[in-house]
DSSP file (Angstrom, degrees, kcal/mol; ACC not computed):
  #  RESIDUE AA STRUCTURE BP1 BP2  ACC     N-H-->O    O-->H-N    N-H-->O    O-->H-N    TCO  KAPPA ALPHA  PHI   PSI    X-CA   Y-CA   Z-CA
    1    1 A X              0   0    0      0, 0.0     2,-0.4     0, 0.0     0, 0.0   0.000 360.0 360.0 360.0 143.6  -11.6    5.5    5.3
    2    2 A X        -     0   0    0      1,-0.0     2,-0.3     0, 0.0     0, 0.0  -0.898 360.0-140.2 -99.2 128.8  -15.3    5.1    3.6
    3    3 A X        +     0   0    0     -2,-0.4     2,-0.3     2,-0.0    -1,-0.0  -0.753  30.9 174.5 -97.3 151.2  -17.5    3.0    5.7
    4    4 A X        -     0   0    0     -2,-0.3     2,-0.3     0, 0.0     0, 0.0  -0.796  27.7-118.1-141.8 179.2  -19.5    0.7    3.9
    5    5 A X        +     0   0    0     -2,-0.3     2,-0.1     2,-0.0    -2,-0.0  -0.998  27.0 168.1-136.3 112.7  -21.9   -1.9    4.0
    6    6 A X        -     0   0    0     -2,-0.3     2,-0.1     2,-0.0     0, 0.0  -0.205  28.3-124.3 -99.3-156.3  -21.9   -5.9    2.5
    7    7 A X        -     0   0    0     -2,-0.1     2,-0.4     2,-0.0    -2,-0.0  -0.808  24.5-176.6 151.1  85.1  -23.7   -8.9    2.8
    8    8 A X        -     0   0    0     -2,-0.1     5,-0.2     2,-0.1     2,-0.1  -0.752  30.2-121.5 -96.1 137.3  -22.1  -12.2    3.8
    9    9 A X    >>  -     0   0    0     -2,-0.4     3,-4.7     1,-0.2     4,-1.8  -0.529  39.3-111.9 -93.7 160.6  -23.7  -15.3    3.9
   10   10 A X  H 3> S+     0   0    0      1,-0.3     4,-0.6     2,-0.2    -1,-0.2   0.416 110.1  54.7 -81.7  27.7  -23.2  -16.4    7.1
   11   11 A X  H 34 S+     0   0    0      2,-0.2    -1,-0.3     3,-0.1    -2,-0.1   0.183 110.7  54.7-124.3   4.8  -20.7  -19.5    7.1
   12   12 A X  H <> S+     0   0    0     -3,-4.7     4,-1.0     3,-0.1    -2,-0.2   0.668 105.9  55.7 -96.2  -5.6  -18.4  -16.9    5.1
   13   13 A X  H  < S+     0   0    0     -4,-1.8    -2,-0.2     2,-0.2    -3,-0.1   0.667 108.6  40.5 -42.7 -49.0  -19.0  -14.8    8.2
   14   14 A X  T  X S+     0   0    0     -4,-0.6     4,-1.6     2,-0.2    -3,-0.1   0.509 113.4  57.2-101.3  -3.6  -17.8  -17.3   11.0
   15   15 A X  H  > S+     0   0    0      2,-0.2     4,-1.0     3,-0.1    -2,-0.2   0.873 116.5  35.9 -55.7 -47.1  -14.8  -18.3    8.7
   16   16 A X  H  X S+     0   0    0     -4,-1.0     4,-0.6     2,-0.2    -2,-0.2   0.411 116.2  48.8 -67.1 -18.6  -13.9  -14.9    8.7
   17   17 A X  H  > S+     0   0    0      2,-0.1     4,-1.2     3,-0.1    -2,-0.2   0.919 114.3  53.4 -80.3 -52.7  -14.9  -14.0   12.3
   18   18 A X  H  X S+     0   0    0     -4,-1.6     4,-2.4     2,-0.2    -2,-0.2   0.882 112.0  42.7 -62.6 -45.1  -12.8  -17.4   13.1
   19   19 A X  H >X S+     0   0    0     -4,-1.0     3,-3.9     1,-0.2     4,-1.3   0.974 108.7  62.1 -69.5 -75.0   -9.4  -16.1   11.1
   20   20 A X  H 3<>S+     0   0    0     -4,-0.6     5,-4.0     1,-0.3    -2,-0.2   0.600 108.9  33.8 -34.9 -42.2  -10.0  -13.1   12.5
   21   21 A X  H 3<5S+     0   0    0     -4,-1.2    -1,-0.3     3,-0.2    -2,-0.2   0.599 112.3  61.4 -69.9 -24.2   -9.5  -14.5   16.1
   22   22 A X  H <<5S+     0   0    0     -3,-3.9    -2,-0.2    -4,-2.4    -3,-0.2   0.893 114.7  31.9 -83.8 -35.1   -7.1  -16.7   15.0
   23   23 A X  T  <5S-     0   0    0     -4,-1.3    -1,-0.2    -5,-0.2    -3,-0.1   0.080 105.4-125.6 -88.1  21.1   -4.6  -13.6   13.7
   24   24 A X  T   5S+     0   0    0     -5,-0.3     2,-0.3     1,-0.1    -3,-0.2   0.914  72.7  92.8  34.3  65.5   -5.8  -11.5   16.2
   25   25 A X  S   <S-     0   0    0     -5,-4.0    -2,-0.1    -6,-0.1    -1,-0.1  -0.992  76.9 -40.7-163.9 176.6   -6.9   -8.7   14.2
   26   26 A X     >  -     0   0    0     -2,-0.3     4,-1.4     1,-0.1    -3,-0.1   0.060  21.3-143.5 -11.5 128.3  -10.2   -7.4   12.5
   27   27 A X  H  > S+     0   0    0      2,-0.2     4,-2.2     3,-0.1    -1,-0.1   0.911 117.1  48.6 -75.2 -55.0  -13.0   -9.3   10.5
   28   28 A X  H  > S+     0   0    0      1,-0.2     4,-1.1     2,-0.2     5,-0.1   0.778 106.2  48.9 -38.4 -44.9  -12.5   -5.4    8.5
   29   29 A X  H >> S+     0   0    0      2,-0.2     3,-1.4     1,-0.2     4,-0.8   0.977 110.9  56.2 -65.9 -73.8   -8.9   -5.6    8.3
   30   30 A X  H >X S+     0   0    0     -4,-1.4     3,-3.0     1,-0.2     4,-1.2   0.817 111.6  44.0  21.3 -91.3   -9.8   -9.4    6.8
   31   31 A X  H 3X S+     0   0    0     -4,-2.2     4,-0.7     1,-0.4    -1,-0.2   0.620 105.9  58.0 -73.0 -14.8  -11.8   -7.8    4.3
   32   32 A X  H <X S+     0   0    0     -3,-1.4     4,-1.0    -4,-1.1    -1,-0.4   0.580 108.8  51.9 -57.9 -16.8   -9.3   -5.0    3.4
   33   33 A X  H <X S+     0   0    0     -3,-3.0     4,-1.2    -4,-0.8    -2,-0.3   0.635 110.9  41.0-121.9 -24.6   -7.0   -7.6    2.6
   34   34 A X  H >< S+     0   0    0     -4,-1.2     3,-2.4    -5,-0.3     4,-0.4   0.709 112.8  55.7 -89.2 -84.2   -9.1   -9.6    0.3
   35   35 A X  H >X S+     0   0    0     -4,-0.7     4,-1.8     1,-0.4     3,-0.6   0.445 109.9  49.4  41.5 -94.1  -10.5   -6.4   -1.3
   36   36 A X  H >X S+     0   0    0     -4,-1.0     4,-2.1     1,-0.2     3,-0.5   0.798 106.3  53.4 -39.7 -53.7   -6.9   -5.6   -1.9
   37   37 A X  H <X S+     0   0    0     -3,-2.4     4,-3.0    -4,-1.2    -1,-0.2   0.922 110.7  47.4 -56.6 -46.1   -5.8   -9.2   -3.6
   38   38 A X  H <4 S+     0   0    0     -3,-0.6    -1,-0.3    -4,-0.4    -2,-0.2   0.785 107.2  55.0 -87.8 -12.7   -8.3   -9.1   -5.9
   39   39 A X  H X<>S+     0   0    0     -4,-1.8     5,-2.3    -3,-0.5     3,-0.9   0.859 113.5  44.9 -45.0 -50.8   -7.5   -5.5   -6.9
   40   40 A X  H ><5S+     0   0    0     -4,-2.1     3,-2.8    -5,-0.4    -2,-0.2   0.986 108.2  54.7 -65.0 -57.1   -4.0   -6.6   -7.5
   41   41 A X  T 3<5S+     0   0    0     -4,-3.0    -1,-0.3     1,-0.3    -2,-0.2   0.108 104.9  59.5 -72.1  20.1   -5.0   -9.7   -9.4
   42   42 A X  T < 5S-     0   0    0     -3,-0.9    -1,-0.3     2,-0.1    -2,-0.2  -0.057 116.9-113.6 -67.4  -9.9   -7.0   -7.5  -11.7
   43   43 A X  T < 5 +     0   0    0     -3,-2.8    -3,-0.2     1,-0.2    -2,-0.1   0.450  69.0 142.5  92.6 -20.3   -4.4   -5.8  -12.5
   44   44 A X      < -     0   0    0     -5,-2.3     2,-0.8     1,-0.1    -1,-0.2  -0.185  58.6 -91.7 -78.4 152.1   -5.4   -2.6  -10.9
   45   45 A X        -     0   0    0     -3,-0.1     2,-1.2    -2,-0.1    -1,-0.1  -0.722  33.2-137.3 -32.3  76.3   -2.9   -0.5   -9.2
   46   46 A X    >>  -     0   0    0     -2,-0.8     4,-1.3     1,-0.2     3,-0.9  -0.436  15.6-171.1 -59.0  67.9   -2.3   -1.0   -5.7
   47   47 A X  H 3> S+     0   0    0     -2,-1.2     4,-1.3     1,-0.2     5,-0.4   0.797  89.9  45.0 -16.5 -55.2   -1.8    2.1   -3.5
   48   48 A X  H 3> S+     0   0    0      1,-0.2     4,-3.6     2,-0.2    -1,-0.2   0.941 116.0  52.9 -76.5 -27.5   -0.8    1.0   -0.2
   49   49 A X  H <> S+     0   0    0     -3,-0.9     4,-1.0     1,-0.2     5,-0.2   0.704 113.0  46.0 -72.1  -7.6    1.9   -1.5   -2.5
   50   50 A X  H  X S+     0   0    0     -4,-1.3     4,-0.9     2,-0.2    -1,-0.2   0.701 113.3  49.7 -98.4  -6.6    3.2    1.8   -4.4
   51   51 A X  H  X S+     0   0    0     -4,-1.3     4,-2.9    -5,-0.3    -2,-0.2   0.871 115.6  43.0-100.1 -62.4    3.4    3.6   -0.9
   52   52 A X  H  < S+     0   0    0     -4,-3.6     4,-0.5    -5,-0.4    -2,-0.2   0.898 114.8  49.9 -72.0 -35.2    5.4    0.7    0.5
   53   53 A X  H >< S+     0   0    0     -4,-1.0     3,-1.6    -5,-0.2     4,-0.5   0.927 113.4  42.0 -62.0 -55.1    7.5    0.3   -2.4
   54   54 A X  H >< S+     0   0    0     -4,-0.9     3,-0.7    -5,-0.2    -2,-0.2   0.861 112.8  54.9 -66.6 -23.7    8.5    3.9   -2.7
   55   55 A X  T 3< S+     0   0    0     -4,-2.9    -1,-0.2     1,-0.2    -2,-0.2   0.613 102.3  57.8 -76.8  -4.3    8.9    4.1    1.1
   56   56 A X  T <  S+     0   0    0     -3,-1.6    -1,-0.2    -4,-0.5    -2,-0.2   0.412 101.4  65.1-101.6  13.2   11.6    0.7    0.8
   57   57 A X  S X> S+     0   0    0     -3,-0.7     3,-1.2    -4,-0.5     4,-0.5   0.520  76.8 114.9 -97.6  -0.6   13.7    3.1   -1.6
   58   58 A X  T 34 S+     0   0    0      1,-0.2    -3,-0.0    -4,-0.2    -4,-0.0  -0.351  81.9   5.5 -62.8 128.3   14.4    5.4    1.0
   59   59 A X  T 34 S+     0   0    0     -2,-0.3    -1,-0.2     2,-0.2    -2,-0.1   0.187  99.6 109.8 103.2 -41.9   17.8    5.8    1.8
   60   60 A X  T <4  +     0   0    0     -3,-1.2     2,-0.2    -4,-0.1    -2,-0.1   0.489  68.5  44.0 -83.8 -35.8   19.2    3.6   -0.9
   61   61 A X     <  -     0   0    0     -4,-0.5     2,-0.3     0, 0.0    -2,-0.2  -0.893  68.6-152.8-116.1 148.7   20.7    5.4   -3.1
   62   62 A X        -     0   0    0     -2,-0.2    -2,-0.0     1,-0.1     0, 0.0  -0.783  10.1-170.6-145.6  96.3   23.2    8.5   -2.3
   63   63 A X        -     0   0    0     -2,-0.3    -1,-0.1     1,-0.2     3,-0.1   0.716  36.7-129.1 -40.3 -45.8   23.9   11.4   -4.6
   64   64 A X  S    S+     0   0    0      1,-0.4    -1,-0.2     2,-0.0     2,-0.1  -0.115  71.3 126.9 109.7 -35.4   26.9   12.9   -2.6
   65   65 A X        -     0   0    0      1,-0.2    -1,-0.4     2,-0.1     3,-0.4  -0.319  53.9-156.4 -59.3 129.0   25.2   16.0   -2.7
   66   66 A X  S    S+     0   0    0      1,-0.2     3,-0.3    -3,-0.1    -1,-0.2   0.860  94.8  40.6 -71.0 -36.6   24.7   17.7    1.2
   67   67 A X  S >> S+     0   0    0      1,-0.2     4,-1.7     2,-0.1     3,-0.8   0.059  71.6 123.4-129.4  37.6   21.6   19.7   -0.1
   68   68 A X  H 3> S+     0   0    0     -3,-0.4     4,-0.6     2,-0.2    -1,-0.2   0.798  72.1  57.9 -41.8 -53.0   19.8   17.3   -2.2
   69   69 A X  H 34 S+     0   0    0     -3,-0.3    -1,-0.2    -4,-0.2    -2,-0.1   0.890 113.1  35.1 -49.2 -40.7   16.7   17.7   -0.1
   70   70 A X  H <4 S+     0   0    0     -3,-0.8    -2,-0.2     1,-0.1    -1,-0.2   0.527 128.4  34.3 -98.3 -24.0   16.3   21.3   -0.6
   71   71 A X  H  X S+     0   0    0     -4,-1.7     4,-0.8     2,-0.1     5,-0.2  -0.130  73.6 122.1-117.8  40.6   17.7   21.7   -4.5
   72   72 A X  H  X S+     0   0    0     -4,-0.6     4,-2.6     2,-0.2    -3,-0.1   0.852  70.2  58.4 -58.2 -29.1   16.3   18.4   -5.6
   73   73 A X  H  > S+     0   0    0      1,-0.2     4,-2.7     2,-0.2     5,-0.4   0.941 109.9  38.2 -58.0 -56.5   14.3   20.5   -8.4
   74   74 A X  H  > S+     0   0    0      1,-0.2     4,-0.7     2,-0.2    -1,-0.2   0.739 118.9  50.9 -85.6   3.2   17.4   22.2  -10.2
   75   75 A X  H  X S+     0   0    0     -4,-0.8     4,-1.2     2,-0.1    -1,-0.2   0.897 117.5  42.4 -83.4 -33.7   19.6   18.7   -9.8
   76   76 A X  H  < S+     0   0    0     -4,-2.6     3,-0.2    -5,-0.2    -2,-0.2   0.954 115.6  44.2 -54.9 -51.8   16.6   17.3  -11.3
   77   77 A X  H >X S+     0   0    0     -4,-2.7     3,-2.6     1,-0.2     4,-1.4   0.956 113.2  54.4 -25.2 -76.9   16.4   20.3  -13.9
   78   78 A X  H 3< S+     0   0    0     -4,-0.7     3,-0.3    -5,-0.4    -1,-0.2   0.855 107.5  50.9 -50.2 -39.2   20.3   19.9  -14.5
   79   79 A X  T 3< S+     0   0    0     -4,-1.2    -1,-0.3    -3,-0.2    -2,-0.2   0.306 106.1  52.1 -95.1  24.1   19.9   15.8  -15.4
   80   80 A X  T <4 S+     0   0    0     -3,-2.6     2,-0.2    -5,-0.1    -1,-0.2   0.442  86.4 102.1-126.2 -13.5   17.1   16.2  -18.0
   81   81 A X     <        0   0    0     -4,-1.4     0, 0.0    -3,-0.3     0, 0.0  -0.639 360.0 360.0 -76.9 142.3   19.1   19.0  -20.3
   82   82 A X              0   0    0     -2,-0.2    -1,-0.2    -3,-0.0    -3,-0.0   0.330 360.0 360.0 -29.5 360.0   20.7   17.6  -23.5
């Protein structure tokens, strides 16, 4: 993580100190999470939502193949020739 430094004026301070208490968790964690919304509503690219999305496809699908883990390069190789 990069630590950093803002400026809040201070009645969005104890709104956020107060949510913070009320979810039991970080005024940082808070501000990761708005951070993050407005990233998203920008348009930008999420990380941690492409990380959680590629981690809910685990499992899901099933080749049949036993050693899919270890030749996933030539099965890959094998479905891309003409």
């Amino acid at each position: 993580m990069v630590i950093t430094q803002i400026q809040l004026t201070e009645e969005q301070y104890l709104q956020l100190k107060q949510l913070a208490l009320k979810r039991r968790c970080s005024l940082a964690n808070l501000v990761r999470e708005g951070v993050e919304k407005v990233i998203h509503e920008a348009g930008e690219p999420c990380l941690d939502e492409a990380r959680r999305n590629a981690l809910s496809m685990v499992g899901k699908y099933h080749s049949g193949k036993k050693d899919a883990s270890t030749q996933h390069d030539q099965y890959l190789n094998e479905s891309y020739k003409p």
